[in-house]
C-alpha positions, 0 to 999 in steps of 0.5 A, spaced: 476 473 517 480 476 512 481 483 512 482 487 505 486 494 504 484 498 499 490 503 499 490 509 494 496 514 492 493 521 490 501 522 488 503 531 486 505 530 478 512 532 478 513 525 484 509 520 480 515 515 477 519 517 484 513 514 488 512 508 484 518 506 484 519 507 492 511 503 491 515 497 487 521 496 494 514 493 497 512 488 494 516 482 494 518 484 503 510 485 504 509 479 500 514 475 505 510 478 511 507 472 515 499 474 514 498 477 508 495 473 503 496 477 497 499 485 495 498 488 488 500 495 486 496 498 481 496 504 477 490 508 475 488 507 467 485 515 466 490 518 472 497 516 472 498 520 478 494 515 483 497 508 484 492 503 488 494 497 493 491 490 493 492 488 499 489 481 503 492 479 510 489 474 515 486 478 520 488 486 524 494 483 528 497 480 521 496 488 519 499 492 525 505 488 524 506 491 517 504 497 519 510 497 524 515 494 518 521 498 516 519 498 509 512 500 510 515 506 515 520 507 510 514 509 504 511 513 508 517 517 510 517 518 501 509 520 501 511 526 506 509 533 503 508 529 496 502 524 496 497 523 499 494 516 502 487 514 504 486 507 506 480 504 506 479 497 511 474 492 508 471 484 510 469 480 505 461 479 505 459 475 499 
């Protein structure tokens, strides 16, 4: 069953464009990833300082392998001291 990831940026004012850009560099190697399905980023409408992330991949294996990637190691390294991230892990019930 596939697995879905709501991933939430709350990112310090002064950090906002710095984060989404360092957010963009994961797309197109995250969509690459064998397992994903499908990865969005979003921006909040009303809170320009929250991004959200999209995410489908195929089952928790697929998911622990990006979690282990250089470039997902490399975001949360950026995050550090500057945003905070909370991840909410979710299947698909209808």
């Amino acid at each position: 069953m596939a697995l879905k990831i709501i991933a939430t940026i709350q990112i310090k004012q002064d950090h906002i464009e710095m984060i989404k850009q360092e957010a963009l560099k994961l797309i197109v190697p995250t969509r690459k990833e064998v397992g994903c399905l499908e990865y969005f980023l979003l921006q909040n409408s009303e809170q320009e300082d929250v991004l959200i992330m999209i995410e489908t991949w195929e089952n928790e294996d697929a998911l622990a392998i990006h979690f282990a990637t250089p470039h997902l190691k490399q975001f949360a390294q950026a995050l550090e001291g500057v945003a905070t991230l909370s991840i909410t892990k979710a299947h698909l019930i209808a």
